[in-house]
Each structure stands twice: as structure tokens, then as C-alpha cells.
N, C-alpha and C positions, 0 to 999 in steps of 0.2 A: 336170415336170408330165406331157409325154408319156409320160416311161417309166414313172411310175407308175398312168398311165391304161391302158397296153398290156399292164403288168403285174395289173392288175385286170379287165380283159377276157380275161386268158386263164386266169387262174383261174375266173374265171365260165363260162367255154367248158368248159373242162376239169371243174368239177364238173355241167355240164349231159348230160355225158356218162356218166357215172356211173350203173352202174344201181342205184335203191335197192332198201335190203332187203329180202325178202319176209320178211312174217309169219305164223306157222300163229294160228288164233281158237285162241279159250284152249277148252278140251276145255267141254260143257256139261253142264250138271247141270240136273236140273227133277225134279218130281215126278211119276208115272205113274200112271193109276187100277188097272195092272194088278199080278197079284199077280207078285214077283221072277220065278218059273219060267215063268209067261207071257208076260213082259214078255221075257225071253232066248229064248225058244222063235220069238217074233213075231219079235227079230231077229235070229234065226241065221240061219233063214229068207229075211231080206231080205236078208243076207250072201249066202249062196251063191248066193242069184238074180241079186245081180250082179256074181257071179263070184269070189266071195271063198271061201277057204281057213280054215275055222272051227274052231277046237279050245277048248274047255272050258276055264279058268285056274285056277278052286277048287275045291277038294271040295265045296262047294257043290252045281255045279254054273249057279250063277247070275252068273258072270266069262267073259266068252270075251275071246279075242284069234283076230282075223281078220287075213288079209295076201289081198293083188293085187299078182302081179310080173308087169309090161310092159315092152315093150321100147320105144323111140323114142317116141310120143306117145298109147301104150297107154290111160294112164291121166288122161289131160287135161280126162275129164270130172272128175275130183275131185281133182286136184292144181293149182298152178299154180308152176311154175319159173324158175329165175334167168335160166336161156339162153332166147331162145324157140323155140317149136316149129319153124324155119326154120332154123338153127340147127344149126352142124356138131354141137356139143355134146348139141345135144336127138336129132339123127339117131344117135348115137351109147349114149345111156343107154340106164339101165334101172333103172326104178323100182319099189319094194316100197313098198304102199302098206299100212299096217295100224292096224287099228280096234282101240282095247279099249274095253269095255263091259261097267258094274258095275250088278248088282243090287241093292239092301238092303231087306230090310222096314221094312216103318215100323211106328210104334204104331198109327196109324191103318191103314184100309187103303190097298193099293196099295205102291208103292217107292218109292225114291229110286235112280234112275238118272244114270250119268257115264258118256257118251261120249267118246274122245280120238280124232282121230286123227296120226300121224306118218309121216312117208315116209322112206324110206333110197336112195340115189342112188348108180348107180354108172356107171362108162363103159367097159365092155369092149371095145367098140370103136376105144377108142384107146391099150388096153393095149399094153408093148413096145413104145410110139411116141415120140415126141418130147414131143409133144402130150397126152401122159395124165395123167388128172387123177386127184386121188385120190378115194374113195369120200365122201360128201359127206349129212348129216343134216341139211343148212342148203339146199341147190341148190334142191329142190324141197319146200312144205312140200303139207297139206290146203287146198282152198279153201272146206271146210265143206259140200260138198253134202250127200255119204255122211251126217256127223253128223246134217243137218237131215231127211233122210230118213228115218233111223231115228226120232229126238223126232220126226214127223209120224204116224209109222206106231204109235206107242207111244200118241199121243192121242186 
């Protein structure tokens, strides 16, 4: 009886320990009153104002894909990460943080817009070390701000 009680509390310890997963929000989709080239114009816009890296994706011209690369806890207003920011790990990254962002017309007026975002993770800091980890699409995902900023700025 002891040892299966001591064995049951250390399993309980040891998965308390445990950091769970992070999950990125699923990319959002909603309808927009504005027309596609408007509606991309508005936020290219609110990309590079904060600080983002903007390029065009379709011929179109109604698709971008936007990135932010930080280094240590650069980009913590709109990510959230495995390690936390205290954290030889998190002292050590550097995150690519990037937005894509779809236009389409509708029948009616206005679009239909889909925001994603995804983060890419790496730790150069600890390259050539013992300690180095490999580059990482899971470490750190979006926490959704960026997204909701732009569907705010779009309504």
C-alpha cells in the first residue's frame, strides 16, 4: 500500500511539473464592410506601424504576408512561449513572428477576410553549445493580439 501510494504521488508531482502545451487560436475569418483593396491597404498599414515587414502574396494584390523578427522577448506583446521570459531559453531566442492576411470579394459588398498568424523559433544563442536547441514552429506560437487588432481596425 505504501509503495503504491508513493508511487502515485510521484507521478502526480512529476506530471505537475510539466509544462503544458501552448496553443496558437485557429487564424480568424469574419466579414468586412470594406472593399478587398481597402481592406489590405488598412492593414498593411497597421503592419508596418507596428513594425512589421510587408510584402504583397497574389497578383491580386489583395494577399500579404507580414513578419517581425526579435530577439529575447522582442515580441512578447503578440506571441506567448514555452520557456518563459526569465528564462535562459527565452534570453537566448529569436522569434519571426508573421501574419498572413486574405482578401476576397463577396457578392455582396465588402470581403471576406482570414487572418493567421505563426511564429518560427530559434536560439542562436546557444548554437555550437551543449545546450542548443533546434529551431522550433511549436516553442512559441501568436497570442492573438496582432489578429484582433487588425478585425478591429477592419470594422
Amino acid at each position: 500500500m505504501f509503495r503504491s501510494l508513493t508511487a502515485a504521488s510521484a507521478v502526480l508531482a512529476a506530471t505537475g511539473c510539466l509544462t503544458p502545451p501552448i496553443t496558437a487560436p485557429a487564424p480568424l475569418s469574419f466579414h468586412a464592410t470594406r472593399a478587398p483593396n481597402q481592406a489590405t491597404q488598412i492593414v498593411a498599414i497597421a503592419l508596418v506601424n507596428a513594425g512589421f515587414r510587408v510584402a504583397q502574396s497574389d497578383a491580386n494584390g489583395n494577399a500579404l504576408l507580414a513578419n517581425r523578427t526579435a530577439t529575447h522577448n522582442g515580441n512578447e506583446e503578440y506571441i506567448r512561449c514555452k520557456y518563459p521570459k526569465e528564462s535562459g531559453a527565452a534570453s537566448n531566442r529569436e522569434t519571426t513572428f508573421f501574419i498572413s492576411f486574405a482578401a476576397k470579394p463577396t457578392t455582396a459588398s465588402g470581403s471576406d477576410v482570414t487572418i493567421g498568424g505563426t511564429v518560427h523559433t530559434s536560439y542562436p544563442g546557444y548554437q555550437g553549445t551543449a545546450m542548443q536547441l533546434v529551431p522550433s514552429d511549436s516553442d512559441c506560437v501568436s497570442n492573438g493580439v496582432m489578429e484582433k487588432r487588425l478585425e478591429a481596425a477592419l470594422k
